[in-house]
N, C-alpha and C positions, 0 to 999 in steps of 0.2 A: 734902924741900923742895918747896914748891907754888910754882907760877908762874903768877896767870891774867893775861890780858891782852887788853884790848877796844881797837880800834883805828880811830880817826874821825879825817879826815879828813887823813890823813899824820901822826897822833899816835897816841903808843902808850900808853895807861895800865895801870898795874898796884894795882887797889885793893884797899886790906883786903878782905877778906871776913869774913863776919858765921855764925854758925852753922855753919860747913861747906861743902864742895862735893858736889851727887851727880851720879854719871854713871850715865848708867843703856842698855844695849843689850838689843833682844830679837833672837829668831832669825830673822823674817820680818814684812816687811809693814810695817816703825816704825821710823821716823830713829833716830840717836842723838842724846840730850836731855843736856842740862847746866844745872843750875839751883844757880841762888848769892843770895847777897845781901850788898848795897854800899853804903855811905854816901854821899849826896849831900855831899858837901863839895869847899871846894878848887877847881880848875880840870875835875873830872871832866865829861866831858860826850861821849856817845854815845847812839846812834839806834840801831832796827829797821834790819837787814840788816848792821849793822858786825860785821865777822869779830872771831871770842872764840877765843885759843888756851889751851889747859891743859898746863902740862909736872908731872909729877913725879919731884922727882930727877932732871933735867934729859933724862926720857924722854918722846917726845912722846905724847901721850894722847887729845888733843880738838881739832877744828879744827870750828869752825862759823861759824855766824850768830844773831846778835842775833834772835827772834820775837817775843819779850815781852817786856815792862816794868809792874811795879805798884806803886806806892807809896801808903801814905796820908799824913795829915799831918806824920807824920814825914823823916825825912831819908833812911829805909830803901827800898829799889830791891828787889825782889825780881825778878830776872833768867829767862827762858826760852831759851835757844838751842838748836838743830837743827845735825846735819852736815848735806852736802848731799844726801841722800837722804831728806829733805823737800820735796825738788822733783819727788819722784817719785810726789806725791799730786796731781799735776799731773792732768786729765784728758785724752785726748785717743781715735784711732783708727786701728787699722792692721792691714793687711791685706800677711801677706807670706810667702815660700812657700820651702819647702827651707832653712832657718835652722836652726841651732842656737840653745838656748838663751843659749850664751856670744855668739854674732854676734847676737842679738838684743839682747841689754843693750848691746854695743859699738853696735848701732845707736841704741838710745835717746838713751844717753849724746852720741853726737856731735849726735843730732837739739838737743838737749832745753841742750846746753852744759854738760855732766859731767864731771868731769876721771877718769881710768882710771889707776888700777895694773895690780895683776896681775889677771886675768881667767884663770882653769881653761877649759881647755876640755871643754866637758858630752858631745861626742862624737856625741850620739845628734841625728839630721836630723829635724825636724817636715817635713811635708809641704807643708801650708798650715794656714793657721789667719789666721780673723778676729779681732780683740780691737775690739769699736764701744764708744765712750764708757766705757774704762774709765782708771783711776787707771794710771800708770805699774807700783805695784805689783805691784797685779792680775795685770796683763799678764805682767811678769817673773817671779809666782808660779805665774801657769798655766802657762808655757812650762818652769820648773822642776818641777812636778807631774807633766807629761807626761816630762820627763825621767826624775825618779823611776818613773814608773809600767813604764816600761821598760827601764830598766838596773837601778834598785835602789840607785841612788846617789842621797847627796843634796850639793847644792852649798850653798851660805851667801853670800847677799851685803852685804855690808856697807862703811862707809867707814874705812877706815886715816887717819885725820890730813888730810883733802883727798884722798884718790885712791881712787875706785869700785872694792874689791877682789870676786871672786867666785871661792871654792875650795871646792875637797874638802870634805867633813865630818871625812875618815878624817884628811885633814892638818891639822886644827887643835886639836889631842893636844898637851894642855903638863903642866907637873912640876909638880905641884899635885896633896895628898892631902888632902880632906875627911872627916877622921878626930873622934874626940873634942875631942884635944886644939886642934884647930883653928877648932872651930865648937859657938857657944855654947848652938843648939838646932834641930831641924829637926820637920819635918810630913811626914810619908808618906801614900800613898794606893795603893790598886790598884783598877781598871775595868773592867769590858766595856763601860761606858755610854759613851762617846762612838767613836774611832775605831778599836773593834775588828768585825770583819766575819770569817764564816766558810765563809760563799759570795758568791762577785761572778760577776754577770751581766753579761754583755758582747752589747749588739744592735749588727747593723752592717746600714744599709739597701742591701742587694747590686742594683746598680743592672743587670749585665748578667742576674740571674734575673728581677728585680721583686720578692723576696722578703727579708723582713726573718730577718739569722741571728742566732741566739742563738751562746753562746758561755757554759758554766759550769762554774767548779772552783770546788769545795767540799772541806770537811775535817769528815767524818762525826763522830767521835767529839767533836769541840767542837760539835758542832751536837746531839748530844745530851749533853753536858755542859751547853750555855748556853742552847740553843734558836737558833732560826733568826735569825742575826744578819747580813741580806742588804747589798752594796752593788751597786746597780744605776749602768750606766754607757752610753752610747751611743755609738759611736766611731764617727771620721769615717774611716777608714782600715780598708781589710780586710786587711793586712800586718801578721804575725804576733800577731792578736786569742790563741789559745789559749797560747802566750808571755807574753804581756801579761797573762791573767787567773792566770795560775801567777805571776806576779811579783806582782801585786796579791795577791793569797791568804797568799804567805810575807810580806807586809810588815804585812796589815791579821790574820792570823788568830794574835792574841795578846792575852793585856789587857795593858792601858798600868801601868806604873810611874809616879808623881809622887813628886819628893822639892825641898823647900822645905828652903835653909839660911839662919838667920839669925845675922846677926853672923860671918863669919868675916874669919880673918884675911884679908888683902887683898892681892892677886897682880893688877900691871897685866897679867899677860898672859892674866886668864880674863878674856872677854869673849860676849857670845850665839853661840851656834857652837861656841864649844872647848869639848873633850872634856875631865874632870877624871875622877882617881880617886878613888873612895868607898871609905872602908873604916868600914864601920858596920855594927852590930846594929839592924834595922829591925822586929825583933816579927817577923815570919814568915819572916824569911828572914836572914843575915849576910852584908852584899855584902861586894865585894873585886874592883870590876870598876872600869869606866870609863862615866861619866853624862854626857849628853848637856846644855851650860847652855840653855837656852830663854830664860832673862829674868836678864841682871845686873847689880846696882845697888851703882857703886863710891861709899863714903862717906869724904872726904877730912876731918877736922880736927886742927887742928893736928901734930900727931906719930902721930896715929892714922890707921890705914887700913884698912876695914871692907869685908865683903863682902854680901848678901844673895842668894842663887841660885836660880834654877827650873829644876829638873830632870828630864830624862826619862832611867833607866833603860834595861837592855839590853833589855827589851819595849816598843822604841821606837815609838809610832806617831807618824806626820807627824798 
């Protein structure tokens, strides 16, 4: 059972919909989106920024705002809403020092008026860091990047229903197999072309010598399998550069898995972020692990409930 409901001015409507609901989340960097369409009839009547909630089967799903509205001369609204981390293409500047990752989103959010659930704590201290004029994002992506780039972990943040969640990757592992029977067809791919690297250079400008140090781990044998697949880096900090380029090494010196599912069946709890199990014959290979969602688009109609998925494999690169 579906329930949407747009809510203006201490009124609460609940109208038909027309063709279906899609929800759609990715893993970084992009609000969550809800797009419908609605008959102008009747007493209907709502504006850009009126909060749109979604339940199915009386589980909550989607909590946003109104961005968009389009209709032609007909009577049909085709609708755009965002959660609230559409606010986080906001631009701005900050300069701030000894933070974690997770105390850094805790600070956006209060700066910025965010409302917070659960927040992970990412553990690992940046030093200092500038972020000038960039997208709230950005900001939140670099300070998770560095996080990665150091521990090996990766965090997810995304919005729960109204409240700014940020966890694990490892914790967001749900019961869901993407087998045959479940899904009606998929796209595979394998890569070195984008982010696999098989040496990373690490410069650090050493202020008490005046000399700039290198810093390199490399993995020989892919390097003459692929050829020289360099990622150059320059870090502000000289505290544990050769740690740091051994964790970078093990994360980037692999080719990426992609795996596209279309049409499957529909699990409110796979969402960008959560881990699903795959069990498929892919042509070179028969998985039987757990796949990473990057991008996923829930398709509500009527009695049906559809999924479309993007996926990264256990040769995960960020």
């Amino acid at each position: 059972m579906i329930n949407l409901s747009i809510e203006n001015e201490g009124y609460t409507y609940n109208p038909p919909v027309l063709d279906g609901i899609k929800w759609s989340t990715e893993r970084q960097g992009v609000p969550g989106k809800l797009t419908f369409e609605v008959v102008k009839n009747g007493d209907l009547n709502f504006q850009e920024g009126n909060p749109v909630k979604l339940y199915v089967d009386e589980k909550p799903v989607f909590f946003g705002f109104v961005f968009q509205k389009k209709r032609d001369k007909g009577e049909t609204i085709s609708v755009t809403a965002y959660d609230q981390l559409r606010y986080l293409k906001n631009k701005d500047t900050y300069v701030y020092e000894n933070k974690k990752a997770s105390e850094f989103i805790e600070m956006i959010a209060k700066d910025v008026g965010l409302t917070c659930g659960e927040i992970a704590d990412t553990e690992y201290v940046i030093e200092n860091d500038i972020q000038d004029n960039k997208t709230f994002f950005d900001m939140i992506q670099d300070t998770l990047d560095t996080t990665l780039k150091n521990t090996k972990k990766i965090f997810v943040l995304y919005d729960n229903f109204g409240k700014l969640t940020l966890k694990n990757i490892e914790d967001m592992k749900v019961n869901y197999i993407v087998m045959p029977a479940t899904a009606e067809n998929f796209d595979y791919s394998t890569s070195i072309d984008g982010e696999t690297y098989n040496q990373i250079k690490l410069s650090y400008d050493n202020k008490e010598t005046g000399k700039r140090d290198i810093y390199i781990a490399m993995h020989s044998e892919n390097i003459n399998k692929w050829g020289l697949l360099q990622m150059y880096e320059k870090v502000q900090s000289g505290t544990g550069i050769p740690d740091r380029a051994l964790a970078m090494l093990s994360l980037y010196n692999r080719k990426s898995r992609s795996l596209s599912i279309k049409n499957a069946l529909g699990d409110l709890d796979v969402r960008a972020g959560s881990s699903v199990g795959v069990a498929l014959n892919l042509g070179d290979i028969e998985v039987n692990s757990f796949f990473i969602c990057e991008k996923v688009t829930h398709t509500f109609k009527g009695d049906m409930h559809l999924m479309d998925l993007s996926l990264r494999g256990s040769d995960f690169i960020v």
